[in-house]
C-alpha atoms as a printed R data frame, in Angstrom:
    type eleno elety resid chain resno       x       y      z
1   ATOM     1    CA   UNK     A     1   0.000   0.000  0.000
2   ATOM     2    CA   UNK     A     2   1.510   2.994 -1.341
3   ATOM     3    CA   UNK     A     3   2.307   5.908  1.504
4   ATOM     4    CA   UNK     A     4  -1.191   8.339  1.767
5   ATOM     5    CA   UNK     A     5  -0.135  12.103  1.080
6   ATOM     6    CA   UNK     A     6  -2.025  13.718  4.042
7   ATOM     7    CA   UNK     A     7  -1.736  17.084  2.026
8   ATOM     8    CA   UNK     A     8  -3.223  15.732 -0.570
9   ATOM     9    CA   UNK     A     9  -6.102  13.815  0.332
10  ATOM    10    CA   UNK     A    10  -6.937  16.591  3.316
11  ATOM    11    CA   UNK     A    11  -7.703  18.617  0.854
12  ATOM    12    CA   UNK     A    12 -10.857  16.197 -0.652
13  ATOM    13    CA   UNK     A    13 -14.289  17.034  0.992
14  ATOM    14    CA   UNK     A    14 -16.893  15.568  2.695
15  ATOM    15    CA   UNK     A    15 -20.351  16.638  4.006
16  ATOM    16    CA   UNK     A    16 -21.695  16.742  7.064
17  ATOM    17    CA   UNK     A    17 -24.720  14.350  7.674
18  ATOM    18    CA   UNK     A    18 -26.205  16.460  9.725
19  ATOM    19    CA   UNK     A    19 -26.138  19.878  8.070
20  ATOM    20    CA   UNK     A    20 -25.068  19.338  4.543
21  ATOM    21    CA   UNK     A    21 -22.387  21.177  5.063
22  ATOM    22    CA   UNK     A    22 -19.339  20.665  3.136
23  ATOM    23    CA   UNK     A    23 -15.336  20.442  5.069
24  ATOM    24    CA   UNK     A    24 -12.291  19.901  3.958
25  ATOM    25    CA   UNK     A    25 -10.921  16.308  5.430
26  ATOM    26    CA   UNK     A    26  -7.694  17.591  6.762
27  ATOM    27    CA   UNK     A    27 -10.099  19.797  9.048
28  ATOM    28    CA   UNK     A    28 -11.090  16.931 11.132
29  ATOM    29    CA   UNK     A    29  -7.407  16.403 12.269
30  ATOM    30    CA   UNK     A    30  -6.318  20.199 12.060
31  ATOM    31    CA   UNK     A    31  -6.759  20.803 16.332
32  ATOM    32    CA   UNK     A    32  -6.730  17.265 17.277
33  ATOM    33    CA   UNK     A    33  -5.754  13.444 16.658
34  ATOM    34    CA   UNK     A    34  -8.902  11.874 14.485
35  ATOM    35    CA   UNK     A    35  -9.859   8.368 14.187
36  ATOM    36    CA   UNK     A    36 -11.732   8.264 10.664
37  ATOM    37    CA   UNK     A    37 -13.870   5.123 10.312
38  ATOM    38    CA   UNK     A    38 -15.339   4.554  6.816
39  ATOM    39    CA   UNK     A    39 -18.407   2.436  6.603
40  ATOM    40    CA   UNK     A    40 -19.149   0.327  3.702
41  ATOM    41    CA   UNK     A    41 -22.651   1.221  3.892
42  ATOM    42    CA   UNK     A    42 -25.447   2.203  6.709
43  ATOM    43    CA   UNK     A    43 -27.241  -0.668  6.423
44  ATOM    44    CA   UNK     A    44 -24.426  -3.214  6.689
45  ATOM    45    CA   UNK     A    45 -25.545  -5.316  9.528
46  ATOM    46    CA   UNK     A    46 -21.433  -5.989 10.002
47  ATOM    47    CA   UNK     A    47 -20.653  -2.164  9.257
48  ATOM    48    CA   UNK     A    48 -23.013  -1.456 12.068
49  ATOM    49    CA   UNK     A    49 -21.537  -3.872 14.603
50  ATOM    50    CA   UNK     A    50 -18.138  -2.447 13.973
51  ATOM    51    CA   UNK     A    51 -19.470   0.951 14.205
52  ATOM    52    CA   UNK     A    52 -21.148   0.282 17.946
53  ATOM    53    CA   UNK     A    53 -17.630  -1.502 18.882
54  ATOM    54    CA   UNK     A    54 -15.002   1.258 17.743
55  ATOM    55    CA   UNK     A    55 -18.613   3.992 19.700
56  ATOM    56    CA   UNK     A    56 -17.004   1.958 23.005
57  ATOM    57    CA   UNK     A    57 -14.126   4.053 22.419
58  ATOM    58    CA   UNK     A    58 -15.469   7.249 22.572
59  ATOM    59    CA   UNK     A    59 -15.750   8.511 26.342
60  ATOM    60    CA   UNK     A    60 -11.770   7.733 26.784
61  ATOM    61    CA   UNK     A    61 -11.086   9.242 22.816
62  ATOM    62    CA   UNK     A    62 -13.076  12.177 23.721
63  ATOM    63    CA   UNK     A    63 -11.260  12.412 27.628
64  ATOM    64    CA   UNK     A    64  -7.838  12.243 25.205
65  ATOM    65    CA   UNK     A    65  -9.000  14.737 22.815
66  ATOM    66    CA   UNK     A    66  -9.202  12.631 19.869
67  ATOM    67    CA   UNK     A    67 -11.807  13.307 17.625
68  ATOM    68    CA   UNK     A    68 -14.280   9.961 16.575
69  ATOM    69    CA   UNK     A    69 -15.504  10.326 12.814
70  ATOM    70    CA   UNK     A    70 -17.769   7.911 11.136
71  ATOM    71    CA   UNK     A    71 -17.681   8.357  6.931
72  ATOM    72    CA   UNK     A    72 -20.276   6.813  4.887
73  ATOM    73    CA   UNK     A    73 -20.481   6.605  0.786
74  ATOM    74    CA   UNK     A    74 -23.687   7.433  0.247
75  ATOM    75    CA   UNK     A    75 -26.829   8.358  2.532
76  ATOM    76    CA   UNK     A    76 -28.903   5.665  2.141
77  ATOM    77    CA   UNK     A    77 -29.846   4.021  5.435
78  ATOM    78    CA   UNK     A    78 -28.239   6.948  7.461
79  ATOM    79    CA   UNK     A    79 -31.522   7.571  8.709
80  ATOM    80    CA   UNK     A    80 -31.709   4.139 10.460
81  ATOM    81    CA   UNK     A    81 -28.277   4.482 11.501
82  ATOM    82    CA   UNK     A    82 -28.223   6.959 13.017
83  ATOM    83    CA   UNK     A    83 -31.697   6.017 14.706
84  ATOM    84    CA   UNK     A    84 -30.541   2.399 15.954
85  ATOM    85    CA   UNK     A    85 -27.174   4.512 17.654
86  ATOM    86    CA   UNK     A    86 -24.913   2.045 15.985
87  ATOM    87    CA   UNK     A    87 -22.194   4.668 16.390
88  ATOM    88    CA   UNK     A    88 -21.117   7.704 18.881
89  ATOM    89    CA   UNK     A    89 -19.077   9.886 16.561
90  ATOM    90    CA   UNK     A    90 -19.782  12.636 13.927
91  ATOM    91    CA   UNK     A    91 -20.502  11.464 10.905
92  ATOM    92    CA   UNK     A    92 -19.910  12.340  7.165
93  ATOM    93    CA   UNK     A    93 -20.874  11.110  3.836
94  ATOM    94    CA   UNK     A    94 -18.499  10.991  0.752
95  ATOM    95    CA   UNK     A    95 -21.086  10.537 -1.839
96  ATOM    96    CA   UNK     A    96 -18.172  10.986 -4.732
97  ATOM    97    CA   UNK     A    97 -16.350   8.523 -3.065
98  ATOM    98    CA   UNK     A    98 -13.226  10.440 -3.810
99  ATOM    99    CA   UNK     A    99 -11.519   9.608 -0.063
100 ATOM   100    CA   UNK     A   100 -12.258   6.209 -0.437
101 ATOM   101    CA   UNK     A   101 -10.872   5.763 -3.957
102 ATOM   102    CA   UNK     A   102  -7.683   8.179 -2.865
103 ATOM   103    CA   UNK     A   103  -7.418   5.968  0.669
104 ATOM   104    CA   UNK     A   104  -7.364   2.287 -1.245
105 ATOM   105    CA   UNK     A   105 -10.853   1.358 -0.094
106 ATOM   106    CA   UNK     A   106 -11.781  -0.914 -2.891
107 ATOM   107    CA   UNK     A   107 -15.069  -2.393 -4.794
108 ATOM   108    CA   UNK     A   108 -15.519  -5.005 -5.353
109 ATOM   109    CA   UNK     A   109 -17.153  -6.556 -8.348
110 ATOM   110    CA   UNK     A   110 -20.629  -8.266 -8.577
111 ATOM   111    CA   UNK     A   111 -18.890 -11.589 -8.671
112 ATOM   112    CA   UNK     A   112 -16.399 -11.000 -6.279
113 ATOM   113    CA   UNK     A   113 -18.576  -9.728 -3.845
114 ATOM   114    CA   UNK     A   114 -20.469 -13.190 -3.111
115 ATOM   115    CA   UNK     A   115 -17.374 -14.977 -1.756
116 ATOM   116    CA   UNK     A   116 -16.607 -12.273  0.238
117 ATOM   117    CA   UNK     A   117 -20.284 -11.715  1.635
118 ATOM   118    CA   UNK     A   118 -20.194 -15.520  2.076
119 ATOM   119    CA   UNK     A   119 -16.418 -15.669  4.048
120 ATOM   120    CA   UNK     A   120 -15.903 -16.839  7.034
121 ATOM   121    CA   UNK     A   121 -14.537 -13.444  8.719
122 ATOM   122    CA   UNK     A   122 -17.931 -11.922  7.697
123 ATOM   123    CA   UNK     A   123 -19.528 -14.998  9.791
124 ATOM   124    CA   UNK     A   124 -17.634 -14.459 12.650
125 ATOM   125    CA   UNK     A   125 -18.968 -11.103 12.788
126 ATOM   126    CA   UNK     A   126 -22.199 -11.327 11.884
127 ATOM   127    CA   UNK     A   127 -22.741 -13.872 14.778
128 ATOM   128    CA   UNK     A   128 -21.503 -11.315 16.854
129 ATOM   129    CA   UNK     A   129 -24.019  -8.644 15.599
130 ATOM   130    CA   UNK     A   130 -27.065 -11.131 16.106
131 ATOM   131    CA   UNK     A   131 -26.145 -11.971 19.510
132 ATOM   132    CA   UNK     A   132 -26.435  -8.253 20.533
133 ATOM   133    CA   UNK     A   133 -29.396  -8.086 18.013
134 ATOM   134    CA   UNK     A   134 -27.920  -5.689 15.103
135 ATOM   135    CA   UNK     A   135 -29.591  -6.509 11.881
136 ATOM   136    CA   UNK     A   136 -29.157  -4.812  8.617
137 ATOM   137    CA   UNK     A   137 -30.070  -4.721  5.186
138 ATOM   138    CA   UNK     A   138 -29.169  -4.770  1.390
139 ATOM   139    CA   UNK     A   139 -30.006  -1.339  0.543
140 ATOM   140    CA   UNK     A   140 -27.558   0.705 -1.484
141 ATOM   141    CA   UNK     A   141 -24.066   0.120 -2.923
142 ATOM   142    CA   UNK     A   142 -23.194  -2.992 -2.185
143 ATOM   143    CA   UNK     A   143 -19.603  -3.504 -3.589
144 ATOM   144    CA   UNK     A   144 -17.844  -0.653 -1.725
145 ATOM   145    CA   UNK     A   145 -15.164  -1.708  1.044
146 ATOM   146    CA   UNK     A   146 -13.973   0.318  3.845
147 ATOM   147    CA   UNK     A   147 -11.126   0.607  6.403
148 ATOM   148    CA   UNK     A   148 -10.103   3.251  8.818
149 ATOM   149    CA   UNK     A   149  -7.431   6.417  9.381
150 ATOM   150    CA   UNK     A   150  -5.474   7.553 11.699
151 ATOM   151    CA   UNK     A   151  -4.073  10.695 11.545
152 ATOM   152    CA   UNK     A   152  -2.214  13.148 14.622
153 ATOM   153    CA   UNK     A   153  -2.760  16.522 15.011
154 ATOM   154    CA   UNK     A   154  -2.217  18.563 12.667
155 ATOM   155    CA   UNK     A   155  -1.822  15.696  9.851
156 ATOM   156    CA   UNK     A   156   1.590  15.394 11.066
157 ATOM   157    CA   UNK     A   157   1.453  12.161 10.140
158 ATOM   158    CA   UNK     A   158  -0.523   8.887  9.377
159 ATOM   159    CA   UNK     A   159  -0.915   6.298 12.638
160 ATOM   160    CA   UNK     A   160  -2.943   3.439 11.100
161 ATOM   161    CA   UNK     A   161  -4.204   3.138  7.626
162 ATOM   162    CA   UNK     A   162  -6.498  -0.132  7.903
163 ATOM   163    CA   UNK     A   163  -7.507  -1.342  4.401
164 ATOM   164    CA   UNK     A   164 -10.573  -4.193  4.496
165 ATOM   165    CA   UNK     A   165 -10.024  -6.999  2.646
166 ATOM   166    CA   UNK     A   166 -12.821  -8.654  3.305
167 ATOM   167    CA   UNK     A   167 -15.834  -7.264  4.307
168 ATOM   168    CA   UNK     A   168 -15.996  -8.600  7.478
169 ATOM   169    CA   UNK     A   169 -12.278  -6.976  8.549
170 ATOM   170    CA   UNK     A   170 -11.929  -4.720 11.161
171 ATOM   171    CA   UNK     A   171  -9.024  -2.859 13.539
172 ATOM   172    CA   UNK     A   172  -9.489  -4.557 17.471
173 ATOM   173    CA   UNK     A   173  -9.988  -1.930 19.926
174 ATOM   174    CA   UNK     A   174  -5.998  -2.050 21.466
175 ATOM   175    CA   UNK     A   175  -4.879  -1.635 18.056
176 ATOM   176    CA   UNK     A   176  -6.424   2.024 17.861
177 ATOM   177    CA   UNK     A   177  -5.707   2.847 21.287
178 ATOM   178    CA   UNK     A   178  -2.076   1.868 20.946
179 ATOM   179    CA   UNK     A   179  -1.165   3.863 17.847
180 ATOM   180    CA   UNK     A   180  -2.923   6.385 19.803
181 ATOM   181    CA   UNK     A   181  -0.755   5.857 23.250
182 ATOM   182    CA   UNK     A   182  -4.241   6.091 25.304
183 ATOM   183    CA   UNK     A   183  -5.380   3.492 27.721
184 ATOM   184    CA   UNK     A   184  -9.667   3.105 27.744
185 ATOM   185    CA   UNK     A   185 -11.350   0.939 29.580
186 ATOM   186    CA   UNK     A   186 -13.774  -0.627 26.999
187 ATOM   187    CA   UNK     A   187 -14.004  -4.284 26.503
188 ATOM   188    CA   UNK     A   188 -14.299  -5.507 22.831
189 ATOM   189    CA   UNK     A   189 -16.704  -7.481 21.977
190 ATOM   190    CA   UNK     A   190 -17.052 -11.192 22.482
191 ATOM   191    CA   UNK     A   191 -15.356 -13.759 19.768
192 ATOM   192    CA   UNK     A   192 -18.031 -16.480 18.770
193 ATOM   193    CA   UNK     A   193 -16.706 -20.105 18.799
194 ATOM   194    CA   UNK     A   194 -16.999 -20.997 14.614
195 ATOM   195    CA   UNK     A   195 -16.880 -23.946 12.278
196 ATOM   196    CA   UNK     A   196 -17.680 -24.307  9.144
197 ATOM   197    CA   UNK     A   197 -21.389 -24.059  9.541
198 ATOM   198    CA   UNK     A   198 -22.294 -22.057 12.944
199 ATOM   199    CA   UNK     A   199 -21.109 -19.907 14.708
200 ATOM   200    CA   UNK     A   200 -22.204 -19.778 18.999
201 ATOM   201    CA   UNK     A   201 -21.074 -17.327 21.446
């Protein structure tokens, strides 16, 4: 994965869910450290379980002054997102898809997509989201990826760029908080027990 050029891509906007409003990217991590967590979609019942388990972050992100930022590529099913309080952070939408084409966030294809819908990894987490009783949908675009950005203050640099490779990929909780040198007291989510064909908690 080539090296992101913060100047660059900081320069690329996005719009505020909320408001419509449109900001530059690199003004999310101009005053403070950002975690930037791009969704595949709002109605991805895996997308939302991975946006309520980064949300346990947010009281000890917020105590450190880290900012908590939730990007979406398109604003279908932000409604229901946002109603279900899948996640605790602002959130944007990037409806050219520009940051996630210039941050490696691939599509997939319409074939390639099954086998990755259909992977084990994806499974795994979608056990976890029924046990705590996220559901989701099909609605929208269906073949875009995700992943998740780090950047310090300032953009003085980059301190995780998380590519998915399957759809069901995420970044563990101690992962963020390390590159972040913070210390938080939430407890990620339980791992199922999986074979081939179940998955139990």
């Amino acid at each position: 994965m080539a090296a992101i050029d913060l100047a660059k891509v900081g320069k690329n906007l996005l719009k505020k869910a909320d408001t419509g409003e449109n900001v530059e990217l690199r003004s999310l991590w101009s005053d403070q450290p950002a975690v930037l967590f791009f969704l595949r979609r709002f109605g991805c019942q895996v997308c939302r379980w991975t946006a309520s388990e980064i949300s346990k972050l947010e009281p000890d992100l917020r105590a450190n002054g880290v900012a908590l930022v939730g990007v979406g590529p398109e604003d279908v099913g932000l409604k229901e997102f946002r109603e279900g309080g899948f996640f605790r952070g602002a959130l944007y939408l990037d409806e050219k898809k520009i940051n996630y084409n210039d941050l490696g966030f691939k599509r997939y294809s319409a074939i390639s997509v099954v086998p990755a819908a259909l992977g084990k990894k994806v499974r795994d987490v979608a056990a976890k989201a029924i046990a705590q009783g996220i559901r989701g949908n099909f609605k929208g675009d269906l073949l875009q990826s995700g992943g998740v950005l780090i950047v310090a203050k300032g953009g003085e640099k980059v301190l995780l760029h998380f590519v998915q490779d399957s759809p069901g990929d995420y970044v563990p909780l101690e992962d963020i908080t390390k590159v972040l040198s913070i210390t938080a007291s939430a407890q990620a989510g339980h791992k199922p027990e999986c074979n081939d064909d179940i998955c139990t908690l």
